[in-house]
KEKE-3310 file (N, C-alpha, C; in steps of 0.2 Angstrom, whole numbers, plus 5000, padded with zeros to 4 digits):
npx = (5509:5520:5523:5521:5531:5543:5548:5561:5574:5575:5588:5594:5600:5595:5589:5573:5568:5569:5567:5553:5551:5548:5546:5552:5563:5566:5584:5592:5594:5597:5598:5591:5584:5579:5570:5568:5559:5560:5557:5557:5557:5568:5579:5587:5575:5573:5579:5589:5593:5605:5613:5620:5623:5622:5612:5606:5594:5586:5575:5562:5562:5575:5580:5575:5580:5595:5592:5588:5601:5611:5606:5598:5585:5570:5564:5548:5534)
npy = (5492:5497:5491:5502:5499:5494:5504:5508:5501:5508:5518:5534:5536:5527:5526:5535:5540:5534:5521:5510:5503:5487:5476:5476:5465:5462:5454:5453:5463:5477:5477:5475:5466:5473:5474:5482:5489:5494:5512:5516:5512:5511:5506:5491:5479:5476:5474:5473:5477:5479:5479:5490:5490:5485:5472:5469:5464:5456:5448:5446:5431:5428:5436:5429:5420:5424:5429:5416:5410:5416:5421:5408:5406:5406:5419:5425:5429)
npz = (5568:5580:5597:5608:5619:5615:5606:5614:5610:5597:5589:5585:5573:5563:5547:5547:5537:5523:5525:5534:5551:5554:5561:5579:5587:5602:5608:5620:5637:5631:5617:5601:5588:5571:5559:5544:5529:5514:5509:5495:5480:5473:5481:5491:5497:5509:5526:5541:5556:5568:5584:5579:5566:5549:5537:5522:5512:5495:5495:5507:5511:5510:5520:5532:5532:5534:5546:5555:5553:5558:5575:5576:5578:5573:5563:5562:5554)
capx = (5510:5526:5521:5527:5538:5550:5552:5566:5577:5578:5590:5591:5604:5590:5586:5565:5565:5570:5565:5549:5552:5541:5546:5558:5565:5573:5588:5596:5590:5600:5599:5588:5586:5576:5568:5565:5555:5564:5549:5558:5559:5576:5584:5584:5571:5571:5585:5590:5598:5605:5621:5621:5628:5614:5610:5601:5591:5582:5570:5560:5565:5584:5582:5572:5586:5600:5591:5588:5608:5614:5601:5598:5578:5563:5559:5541:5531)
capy = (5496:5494:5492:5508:5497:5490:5509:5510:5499:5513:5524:5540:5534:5523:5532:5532:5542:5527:5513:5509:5499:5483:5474:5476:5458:5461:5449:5456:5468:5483:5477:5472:5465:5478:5472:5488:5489:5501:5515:5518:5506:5509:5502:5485:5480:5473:5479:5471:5480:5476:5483:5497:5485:5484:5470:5470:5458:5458:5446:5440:5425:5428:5441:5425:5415:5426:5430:5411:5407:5420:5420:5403:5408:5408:5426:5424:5432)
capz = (5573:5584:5603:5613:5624:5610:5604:5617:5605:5592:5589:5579:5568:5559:5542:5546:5531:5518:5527:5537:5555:5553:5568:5584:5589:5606:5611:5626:5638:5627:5607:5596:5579:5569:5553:5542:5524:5511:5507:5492:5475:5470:5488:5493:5500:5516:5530:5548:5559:5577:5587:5573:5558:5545:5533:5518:5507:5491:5497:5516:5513:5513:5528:5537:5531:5537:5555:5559:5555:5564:5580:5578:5579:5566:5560:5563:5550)
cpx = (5515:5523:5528:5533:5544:5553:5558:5573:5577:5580:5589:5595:5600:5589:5577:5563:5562:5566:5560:5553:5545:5541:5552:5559:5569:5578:5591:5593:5592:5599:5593:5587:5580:5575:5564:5562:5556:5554:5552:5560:5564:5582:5581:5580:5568:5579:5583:5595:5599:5614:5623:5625:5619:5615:5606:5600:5587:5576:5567:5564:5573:5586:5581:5577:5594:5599:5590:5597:5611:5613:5599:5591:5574:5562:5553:5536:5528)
cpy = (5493:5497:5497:5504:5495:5498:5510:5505:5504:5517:5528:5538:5531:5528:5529:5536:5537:5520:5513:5503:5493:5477:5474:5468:5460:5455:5451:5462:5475:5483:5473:5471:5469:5476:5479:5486:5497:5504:5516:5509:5506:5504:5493:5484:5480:5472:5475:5474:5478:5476:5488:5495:5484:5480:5468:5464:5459:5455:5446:5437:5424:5431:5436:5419:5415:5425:5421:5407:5411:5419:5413:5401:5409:5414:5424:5430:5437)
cpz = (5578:5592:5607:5618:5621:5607:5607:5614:5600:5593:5584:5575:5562:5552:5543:5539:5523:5521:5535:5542:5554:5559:5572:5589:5596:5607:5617:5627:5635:5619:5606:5591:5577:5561:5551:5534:5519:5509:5500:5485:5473:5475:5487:5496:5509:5519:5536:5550:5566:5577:5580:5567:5553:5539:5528:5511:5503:5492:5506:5516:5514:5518:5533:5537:5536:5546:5558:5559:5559:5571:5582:5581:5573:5568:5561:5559:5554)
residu = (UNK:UNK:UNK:UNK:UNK:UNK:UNK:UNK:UNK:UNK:UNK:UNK:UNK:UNK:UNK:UNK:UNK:UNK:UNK:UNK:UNK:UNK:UNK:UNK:UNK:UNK:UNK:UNK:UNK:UNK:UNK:UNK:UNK:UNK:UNK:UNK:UNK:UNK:UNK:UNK:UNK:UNK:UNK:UNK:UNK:UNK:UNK:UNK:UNK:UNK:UNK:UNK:UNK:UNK:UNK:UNK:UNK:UNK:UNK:UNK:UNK:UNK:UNK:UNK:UNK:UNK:UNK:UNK:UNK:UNK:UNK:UNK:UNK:UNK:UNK:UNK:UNK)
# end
């Protein structure tokens, strides 16, 4: 369950149809990194989004990879 106060990090652009939000990461008081959960088997499956640029990984472990080179912060299960 995503805590009502983080919901003000989403926008409508998000496809909630495809891809489940599984956690909202704030970084600054206006963005946040957005880890999503494709609901679909054919997509990749796990998606980070933040400042409206979206990347996508076939595993966790490459998303928890990507967000700590970039962010320079552990993904936190």
């Amino acid at each position: 369950m995503i805590d009502e106060n983080l919901k003000r990090y989403l926008w409508t652009g998000l496809d909630y149809e495809r891809y489940e939000v599984i956690k909202i990461i704030p970084q600054t008081m206006n963005f946040a990194a957005i880890v999503m959960k494709s609901r679909n088997t054919t997509d990749t499956p796990w998606c980070l989004k933040y400042c409206g640029t979206g990347h996508y990984f076939d595993t966790y472990e490459e998303l928890q990879s990507f967000y700590f080179d970039h962010f320079k912060k552990r993904l936190e299960d």
